[in-house]
Backbone as XML, in Angstrom:
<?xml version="1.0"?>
<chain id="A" units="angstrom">
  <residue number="1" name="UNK">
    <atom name="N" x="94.472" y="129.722" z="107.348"/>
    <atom name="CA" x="94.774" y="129.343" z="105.986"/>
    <atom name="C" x="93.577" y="129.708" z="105.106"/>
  </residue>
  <residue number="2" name="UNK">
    <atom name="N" x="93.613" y="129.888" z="103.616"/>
    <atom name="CA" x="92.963" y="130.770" z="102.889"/>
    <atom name="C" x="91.589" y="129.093" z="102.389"/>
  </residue>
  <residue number="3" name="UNK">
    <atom name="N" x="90.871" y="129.709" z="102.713"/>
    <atom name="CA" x="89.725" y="128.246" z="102.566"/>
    <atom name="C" x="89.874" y="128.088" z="100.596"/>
  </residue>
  <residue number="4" name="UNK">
    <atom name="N" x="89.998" y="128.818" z="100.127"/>
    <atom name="CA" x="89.948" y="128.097" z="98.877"/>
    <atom name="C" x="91.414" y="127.691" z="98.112"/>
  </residue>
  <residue number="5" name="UNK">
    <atom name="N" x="91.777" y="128.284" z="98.378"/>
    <atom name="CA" x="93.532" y="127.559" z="98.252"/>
    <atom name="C" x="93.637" y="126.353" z="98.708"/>
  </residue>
  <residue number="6" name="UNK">
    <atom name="N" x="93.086" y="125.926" z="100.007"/>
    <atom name="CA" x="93.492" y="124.970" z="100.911"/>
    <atom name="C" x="92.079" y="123.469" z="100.256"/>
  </residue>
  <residue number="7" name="UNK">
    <atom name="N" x="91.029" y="124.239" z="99.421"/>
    <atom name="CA" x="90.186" y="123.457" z="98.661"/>
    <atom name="C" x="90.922" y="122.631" z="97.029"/>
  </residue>
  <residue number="8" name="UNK">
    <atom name="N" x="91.643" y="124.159" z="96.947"/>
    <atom name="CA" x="92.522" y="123.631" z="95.489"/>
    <atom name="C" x="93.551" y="122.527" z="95.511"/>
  </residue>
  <residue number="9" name="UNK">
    <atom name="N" x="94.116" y="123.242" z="97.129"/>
    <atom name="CA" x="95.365" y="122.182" z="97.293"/>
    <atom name="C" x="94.972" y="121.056" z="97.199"/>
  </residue>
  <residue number="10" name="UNK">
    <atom name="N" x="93.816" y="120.739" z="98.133"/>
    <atom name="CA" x="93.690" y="119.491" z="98.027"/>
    <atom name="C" x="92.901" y="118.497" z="96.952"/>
  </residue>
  <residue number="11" name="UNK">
    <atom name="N" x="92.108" y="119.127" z="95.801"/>
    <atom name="CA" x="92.306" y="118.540" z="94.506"/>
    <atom name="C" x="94.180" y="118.151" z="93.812"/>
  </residue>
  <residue number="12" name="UNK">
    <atom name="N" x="94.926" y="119.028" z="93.869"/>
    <atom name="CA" x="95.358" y="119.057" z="93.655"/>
    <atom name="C" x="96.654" y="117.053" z="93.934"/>
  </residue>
  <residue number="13" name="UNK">
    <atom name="N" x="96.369" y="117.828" z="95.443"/>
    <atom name="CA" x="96.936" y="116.892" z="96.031"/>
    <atom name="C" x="97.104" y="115.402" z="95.574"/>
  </residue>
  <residue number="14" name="UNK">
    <atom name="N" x="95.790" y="114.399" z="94.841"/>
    <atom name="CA" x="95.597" y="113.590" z="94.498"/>
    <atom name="C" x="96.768" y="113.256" z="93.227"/>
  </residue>
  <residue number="15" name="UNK">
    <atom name="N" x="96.696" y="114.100" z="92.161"/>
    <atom name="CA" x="96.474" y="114.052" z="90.875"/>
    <atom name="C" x="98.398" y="114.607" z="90.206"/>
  </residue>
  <residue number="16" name="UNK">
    <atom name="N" x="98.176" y="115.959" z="90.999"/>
    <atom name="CA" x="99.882" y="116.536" z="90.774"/>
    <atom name="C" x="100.791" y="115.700" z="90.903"/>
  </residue>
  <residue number="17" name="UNK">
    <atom name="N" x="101.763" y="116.073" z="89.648"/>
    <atom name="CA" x="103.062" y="115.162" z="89.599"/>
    <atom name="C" x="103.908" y="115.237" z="90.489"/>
  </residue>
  <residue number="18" name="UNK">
    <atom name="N" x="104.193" y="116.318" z="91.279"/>
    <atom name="CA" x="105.030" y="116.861" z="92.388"/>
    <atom name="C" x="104.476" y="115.592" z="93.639"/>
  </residue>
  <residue number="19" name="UNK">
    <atom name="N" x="103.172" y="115.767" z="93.834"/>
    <atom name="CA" x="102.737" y="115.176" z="94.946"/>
    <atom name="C" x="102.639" y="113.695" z="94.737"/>
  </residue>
  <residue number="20" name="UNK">
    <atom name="N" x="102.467" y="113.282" z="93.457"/>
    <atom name="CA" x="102.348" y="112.002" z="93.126"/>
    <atom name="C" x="104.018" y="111.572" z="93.318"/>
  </residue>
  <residue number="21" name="UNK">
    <atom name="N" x="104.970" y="112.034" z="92.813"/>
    <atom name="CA" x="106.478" y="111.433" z="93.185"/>
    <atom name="C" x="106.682" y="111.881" z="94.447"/>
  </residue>
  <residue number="22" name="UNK">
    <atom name="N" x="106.253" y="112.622" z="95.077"/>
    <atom name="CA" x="106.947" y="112.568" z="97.194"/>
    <atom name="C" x="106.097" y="111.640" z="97.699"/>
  </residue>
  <residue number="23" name="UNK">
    <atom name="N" x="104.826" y="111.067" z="97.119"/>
    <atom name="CA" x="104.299" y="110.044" z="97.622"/>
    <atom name="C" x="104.910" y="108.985" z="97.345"/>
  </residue>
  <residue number="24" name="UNK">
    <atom name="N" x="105.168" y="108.503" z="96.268"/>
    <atom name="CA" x="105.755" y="107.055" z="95.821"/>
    <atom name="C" x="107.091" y="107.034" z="96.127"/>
  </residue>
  <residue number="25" name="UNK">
    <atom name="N" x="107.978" y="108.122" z="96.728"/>
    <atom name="CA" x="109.188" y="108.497" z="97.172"/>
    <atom name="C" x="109.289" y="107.782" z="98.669"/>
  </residue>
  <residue number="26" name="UNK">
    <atom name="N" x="107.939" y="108.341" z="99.240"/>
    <atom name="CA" x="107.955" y="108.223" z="100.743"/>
    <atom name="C" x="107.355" y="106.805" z="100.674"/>
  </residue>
  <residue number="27" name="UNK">
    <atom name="N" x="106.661" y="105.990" z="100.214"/>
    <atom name="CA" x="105.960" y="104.503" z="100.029"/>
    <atom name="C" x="106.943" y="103.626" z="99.528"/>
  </residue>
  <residue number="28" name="UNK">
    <atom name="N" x="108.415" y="103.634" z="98.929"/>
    <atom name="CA" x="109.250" y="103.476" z="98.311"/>
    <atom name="C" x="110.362" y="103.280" z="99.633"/>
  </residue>
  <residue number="29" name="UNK">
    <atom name="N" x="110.665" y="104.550" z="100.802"/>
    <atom name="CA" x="111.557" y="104.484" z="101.566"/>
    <atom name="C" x="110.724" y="103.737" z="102.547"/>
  </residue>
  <residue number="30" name="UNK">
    <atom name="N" x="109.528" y="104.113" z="102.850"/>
    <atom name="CA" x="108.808" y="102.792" z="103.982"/>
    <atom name="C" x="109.025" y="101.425" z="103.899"/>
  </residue>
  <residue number="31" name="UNK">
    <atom name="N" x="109.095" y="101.224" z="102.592"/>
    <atom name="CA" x="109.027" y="99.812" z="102.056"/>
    <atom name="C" x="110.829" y="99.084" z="102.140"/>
  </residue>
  <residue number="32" name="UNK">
    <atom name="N" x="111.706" y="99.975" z="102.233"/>
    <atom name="CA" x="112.688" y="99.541" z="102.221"/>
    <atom name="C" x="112.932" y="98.947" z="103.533"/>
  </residue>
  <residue number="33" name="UNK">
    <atom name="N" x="112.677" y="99.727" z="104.515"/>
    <atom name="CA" x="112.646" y="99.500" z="106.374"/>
    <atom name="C" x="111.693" y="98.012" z="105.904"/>
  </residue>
  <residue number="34" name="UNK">
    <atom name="N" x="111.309" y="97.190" z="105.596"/>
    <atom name="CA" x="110.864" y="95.763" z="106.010"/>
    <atom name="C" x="110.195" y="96.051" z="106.804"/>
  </residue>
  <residue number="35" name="UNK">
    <atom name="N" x="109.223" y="97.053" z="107.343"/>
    <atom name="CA" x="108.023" y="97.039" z="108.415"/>
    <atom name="C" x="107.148" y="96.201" z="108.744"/>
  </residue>
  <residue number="36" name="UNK">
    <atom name="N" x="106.561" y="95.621" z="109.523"/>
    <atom name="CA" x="105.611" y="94.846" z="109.440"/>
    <atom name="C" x="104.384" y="95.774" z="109.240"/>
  </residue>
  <residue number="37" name="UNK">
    <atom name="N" x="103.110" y="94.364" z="108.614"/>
    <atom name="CA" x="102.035" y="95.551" z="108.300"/>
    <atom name="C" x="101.144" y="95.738" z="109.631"/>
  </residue>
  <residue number="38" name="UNK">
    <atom name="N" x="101.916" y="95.166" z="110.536"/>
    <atom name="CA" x="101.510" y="95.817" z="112.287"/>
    <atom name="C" x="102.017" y="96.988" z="112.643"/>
  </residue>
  <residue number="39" name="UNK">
    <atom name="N" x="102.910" y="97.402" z="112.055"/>
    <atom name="CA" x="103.608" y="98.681" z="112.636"/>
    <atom name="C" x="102.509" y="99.773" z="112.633"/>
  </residue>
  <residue number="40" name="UNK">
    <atom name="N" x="103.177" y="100.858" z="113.804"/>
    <atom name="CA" x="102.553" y="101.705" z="113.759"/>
    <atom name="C" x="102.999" y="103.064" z="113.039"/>
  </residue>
  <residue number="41" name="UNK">
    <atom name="N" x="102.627" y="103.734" z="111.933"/>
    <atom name="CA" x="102.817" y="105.152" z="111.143"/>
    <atom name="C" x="101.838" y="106.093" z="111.141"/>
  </residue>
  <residue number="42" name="UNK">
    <atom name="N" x="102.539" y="107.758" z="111.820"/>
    <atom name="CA" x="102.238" y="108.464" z="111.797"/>
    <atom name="C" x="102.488" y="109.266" z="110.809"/>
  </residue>
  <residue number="43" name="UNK">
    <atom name="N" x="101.263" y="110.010" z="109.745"/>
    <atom name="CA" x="101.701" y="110.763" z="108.904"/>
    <atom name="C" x="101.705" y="112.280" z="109.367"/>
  </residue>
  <residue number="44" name="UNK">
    <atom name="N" x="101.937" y="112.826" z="109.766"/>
    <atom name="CA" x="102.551" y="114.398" z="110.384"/>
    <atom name="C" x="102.269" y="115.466" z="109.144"/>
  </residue>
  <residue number="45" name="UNK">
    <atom name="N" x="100.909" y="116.214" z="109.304"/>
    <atom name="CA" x="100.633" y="117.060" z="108.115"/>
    <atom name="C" x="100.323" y="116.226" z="106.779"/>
  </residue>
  <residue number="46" name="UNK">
    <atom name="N" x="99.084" y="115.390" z="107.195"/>
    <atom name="CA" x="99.082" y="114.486" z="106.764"/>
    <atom name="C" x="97.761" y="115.044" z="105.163"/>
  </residue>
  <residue number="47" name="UNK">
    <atom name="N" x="97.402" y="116.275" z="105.422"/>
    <atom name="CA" x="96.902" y="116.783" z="104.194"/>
    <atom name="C" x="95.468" y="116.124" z="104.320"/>
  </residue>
  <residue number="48" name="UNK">
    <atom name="N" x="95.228" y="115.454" z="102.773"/>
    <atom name="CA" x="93.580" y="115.243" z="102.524"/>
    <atom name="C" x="93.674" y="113.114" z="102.577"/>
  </residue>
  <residue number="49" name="UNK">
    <atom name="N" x="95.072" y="112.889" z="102.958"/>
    <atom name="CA" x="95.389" y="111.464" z="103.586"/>
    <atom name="C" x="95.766" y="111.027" z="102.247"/>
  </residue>
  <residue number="50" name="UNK">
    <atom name="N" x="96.368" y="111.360" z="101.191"/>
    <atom name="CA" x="96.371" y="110.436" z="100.045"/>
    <atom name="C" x="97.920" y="109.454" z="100.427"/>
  </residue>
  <residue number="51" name="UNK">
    <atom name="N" x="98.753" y="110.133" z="101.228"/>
    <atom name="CA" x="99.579" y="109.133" z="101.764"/>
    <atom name="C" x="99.293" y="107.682" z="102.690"/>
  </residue>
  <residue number="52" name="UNK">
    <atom name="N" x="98.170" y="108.072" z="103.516"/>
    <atom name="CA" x="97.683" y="107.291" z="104.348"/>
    <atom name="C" x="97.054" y="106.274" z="103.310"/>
  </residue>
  <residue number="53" name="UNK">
    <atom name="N" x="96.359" y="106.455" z="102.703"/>
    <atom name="CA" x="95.419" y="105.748" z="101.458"/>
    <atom name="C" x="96.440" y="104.761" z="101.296"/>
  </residue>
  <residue number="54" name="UNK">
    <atom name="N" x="97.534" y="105.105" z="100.527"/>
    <atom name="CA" x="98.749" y="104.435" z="100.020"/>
    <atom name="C" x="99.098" y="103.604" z="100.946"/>
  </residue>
  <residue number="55" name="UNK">
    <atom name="N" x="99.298" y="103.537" z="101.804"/>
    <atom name="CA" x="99.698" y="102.913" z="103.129"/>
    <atom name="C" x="99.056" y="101.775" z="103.425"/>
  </residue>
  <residue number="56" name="UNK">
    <atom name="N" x="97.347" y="101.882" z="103.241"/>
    <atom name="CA" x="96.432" y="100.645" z="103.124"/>
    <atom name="C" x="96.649" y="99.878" z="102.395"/>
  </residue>
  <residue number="57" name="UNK">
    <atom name="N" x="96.934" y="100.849" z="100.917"/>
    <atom name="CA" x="97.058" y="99.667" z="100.092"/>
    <atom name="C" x="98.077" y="98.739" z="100.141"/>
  </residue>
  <residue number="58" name="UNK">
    <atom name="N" x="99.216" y="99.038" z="100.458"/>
    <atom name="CA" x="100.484" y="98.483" z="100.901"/>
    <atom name="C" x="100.101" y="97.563" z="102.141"/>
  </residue>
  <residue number="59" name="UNK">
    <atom name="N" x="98.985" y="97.487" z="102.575"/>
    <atom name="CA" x="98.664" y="96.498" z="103.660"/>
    <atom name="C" x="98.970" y="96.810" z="104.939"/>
  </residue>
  <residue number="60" name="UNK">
    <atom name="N" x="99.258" y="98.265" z="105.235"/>
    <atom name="CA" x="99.567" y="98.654" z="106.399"/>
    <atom name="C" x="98.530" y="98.844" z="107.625"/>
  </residue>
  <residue number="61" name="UNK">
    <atom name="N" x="97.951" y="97.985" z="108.500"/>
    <atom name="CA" x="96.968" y="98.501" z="109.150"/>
    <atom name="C" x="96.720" y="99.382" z="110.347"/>
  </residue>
  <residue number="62" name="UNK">
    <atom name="N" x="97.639" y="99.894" z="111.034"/>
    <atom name="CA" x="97.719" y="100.788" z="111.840"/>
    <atom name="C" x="98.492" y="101.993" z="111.709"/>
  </residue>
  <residue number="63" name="UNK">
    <atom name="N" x="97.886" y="102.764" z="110.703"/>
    <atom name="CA" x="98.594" y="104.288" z="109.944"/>
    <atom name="C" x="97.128" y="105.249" z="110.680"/>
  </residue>
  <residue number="64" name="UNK">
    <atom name="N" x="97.955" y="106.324" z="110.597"/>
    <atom name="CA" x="97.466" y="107.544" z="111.979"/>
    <atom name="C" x="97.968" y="109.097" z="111.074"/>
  </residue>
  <residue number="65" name="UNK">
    <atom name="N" x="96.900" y="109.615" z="111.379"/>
    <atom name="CA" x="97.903" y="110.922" z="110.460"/>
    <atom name="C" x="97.224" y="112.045" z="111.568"/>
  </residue>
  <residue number="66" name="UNK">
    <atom name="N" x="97.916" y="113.308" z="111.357"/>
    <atom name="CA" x="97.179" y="114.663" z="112.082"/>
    <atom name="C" x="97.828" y="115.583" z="111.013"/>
  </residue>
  <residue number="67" name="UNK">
    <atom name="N" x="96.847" y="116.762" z="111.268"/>
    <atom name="CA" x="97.130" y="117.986" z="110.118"/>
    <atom name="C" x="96.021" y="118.886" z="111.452"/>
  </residue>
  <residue number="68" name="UNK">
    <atom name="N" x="96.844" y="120.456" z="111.188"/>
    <atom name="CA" x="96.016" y="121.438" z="111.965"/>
    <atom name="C" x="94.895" y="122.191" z="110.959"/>
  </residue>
  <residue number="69" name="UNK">
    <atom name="N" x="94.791" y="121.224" z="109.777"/>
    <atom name="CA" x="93.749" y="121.844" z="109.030"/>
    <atom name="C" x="92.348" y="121.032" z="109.218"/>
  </residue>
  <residue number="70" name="UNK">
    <atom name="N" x="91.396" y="121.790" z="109.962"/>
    <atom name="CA" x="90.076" y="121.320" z="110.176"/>
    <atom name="C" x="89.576" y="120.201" z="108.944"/>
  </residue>
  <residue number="71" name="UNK">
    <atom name="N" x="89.734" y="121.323" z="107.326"/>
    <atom name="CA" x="89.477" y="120.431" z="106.429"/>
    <atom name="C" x="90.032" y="119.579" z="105.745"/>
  </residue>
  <residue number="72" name="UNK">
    <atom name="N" x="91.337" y="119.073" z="105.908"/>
    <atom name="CA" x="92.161" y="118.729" z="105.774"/>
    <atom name="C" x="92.086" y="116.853" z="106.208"/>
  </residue>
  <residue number="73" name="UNK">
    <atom name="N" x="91.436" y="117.427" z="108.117"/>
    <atom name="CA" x="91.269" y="116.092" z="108.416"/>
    <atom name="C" x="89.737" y="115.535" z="108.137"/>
  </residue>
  <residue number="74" name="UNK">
    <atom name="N" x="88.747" y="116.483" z="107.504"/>
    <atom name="CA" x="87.871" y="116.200" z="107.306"/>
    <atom name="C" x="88.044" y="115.446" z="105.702"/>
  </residue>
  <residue number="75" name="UNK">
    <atom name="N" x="88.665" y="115.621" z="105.044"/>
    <atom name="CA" x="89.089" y="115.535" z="103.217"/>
    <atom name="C" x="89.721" y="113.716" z="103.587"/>
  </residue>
  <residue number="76" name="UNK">
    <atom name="N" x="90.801" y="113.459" z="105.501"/>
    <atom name="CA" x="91.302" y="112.847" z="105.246"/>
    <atom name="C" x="90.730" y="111.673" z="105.569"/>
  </residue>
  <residue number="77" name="UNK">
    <atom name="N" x="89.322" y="111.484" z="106.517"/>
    <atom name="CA" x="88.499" y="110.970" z="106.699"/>
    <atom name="C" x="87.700" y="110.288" z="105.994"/>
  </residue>
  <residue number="78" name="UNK">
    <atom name="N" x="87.167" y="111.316" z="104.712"/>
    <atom name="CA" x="86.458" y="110.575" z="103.761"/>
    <atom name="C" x="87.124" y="109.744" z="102.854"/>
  </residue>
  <residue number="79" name="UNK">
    <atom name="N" x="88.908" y="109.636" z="102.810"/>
    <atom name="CA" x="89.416" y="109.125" z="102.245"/>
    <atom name="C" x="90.251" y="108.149" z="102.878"/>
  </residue>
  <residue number="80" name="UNK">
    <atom name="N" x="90.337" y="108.239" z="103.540"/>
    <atom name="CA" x="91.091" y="106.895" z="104.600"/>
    <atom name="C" x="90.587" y="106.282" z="105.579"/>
  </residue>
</chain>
């Protein structure tokens, strides 16, 4: 993957309206399932974690993500 694209994306990621409604889309259908905040969630291409983030805040304490982007899980680290 192209290292500065994959730098943009993930500014991007935070802030974009696209990404900001599939987040509150996907935090929205979690929330409907009545999960406990024991459950366990995997986020699958989980990017720079701004889903995972969301997830805390929602009180979720055992959320897990993987992405095959080196920086990706490094972006998701400093943020989750």
């Amino acid at each position: 993957m192209d290292k500065l694209w994959e730098q943009n994306y993930h500014q991007q990621e935070e802030k974009f309206w696209w990404s900001i409604a599939r987040r509150e889309i996907t935090l929205s259908l979690i929330s409907k399932l009545k999960l406990s905040n024991k459950a366990h969630i995997l986020d699958i291409g989980c990017l720079a974690g701004c889903l995972i983030q969301g997830l805390y805040k929602k009180g979720f304490k055992n959320v897990y993500g993987v992405d095959i982007s080196e920086q990706s899980i490094v972006q998701c680290k400093k943020r989750a």
